[in-house]
C-alpha positions as CSV (number, residue, x, y, z in Angstrom):
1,X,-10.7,-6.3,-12.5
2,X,-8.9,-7.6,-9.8
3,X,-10.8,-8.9,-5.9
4,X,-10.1,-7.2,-3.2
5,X,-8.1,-10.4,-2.0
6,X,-6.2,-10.4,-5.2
7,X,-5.2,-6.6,-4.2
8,X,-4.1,-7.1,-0.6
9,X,-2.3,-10.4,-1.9
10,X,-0.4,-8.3,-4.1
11,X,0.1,-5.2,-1.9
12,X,2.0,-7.7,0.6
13,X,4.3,-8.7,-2.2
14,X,5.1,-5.4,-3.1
15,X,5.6,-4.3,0.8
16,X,8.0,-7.0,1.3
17,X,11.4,-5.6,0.1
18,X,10.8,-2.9,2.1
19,X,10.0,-4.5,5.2
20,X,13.1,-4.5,6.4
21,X,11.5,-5.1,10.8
22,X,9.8,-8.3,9.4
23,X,6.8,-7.5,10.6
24,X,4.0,-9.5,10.4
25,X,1.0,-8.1,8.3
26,X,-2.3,-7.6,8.4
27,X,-5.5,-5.3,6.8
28,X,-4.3,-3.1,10.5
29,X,-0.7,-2.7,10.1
30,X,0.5,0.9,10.0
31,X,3.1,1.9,7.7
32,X,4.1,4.8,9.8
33,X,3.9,3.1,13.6
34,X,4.4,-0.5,12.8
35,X,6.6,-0.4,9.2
36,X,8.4,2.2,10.8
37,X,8.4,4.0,7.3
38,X,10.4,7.2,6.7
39,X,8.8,9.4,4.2
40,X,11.4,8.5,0.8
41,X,10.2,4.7,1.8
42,X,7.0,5.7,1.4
43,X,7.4,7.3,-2.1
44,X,9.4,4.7,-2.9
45,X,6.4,2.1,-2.0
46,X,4.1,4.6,-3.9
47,X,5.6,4.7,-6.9
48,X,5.9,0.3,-6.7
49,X,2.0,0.2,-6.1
50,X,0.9,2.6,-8.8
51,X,3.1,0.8,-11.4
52,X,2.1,-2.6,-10.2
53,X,-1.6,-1.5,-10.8
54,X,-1.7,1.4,-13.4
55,X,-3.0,3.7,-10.9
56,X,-1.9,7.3,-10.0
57,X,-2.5,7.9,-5.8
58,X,-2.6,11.5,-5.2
59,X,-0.8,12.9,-2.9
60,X,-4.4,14.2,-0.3
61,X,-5.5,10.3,-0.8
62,X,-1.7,9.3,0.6
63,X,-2.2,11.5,3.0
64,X,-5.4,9.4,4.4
65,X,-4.0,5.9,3.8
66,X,-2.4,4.7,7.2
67,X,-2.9,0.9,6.8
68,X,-2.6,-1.9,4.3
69,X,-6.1,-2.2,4.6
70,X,-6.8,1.0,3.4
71,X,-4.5,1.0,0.7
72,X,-6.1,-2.0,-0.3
73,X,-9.6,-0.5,-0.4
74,X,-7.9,2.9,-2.2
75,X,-6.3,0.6,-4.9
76,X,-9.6,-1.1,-5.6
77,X,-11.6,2.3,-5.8
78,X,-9.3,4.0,-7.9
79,X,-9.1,0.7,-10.2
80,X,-13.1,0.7,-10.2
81,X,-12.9,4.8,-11.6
């Protein structure tokens, strides 16, 4: 079972081809505001993250998640079921 470190450390990987703005992250960055993400991006991203961690994210639950933070602390709940 991964840490909660070892998640977010991996999320960034997995956000950085698709941070295309070079933003800087952090547990508060948006991926709507401040990724500037278009909705096929976020799919796209999706479907990376699940793989990476053998998880399905349903579509209510992607529906909540608006920062890395919180997709961190989804990842590590869903992992935990």
């Amino acid at each position: 079972m991964a840490s909660r470190e070892e998640i977010m450390t991996k999320v960034e990987a997995l956000i950085g081809p698709f941070n295309n703005k070079g933003v800087e992250l952090k547990e508060a960055t948006t991926f709507a505001g401040d990724l500037e993400w278009d909705s096929l991006t976020v799919m796209d991203f999706v479907a990376a993250v699940e793989d990476e961690f053998d998880i399905i994210i349903t579509m209510n639950m992607q529906a909540e998640i608006e920062t890395v933070g919180q997709l961190a602390d989804a990842v590590a709940k869903l992992m935990d079921n």
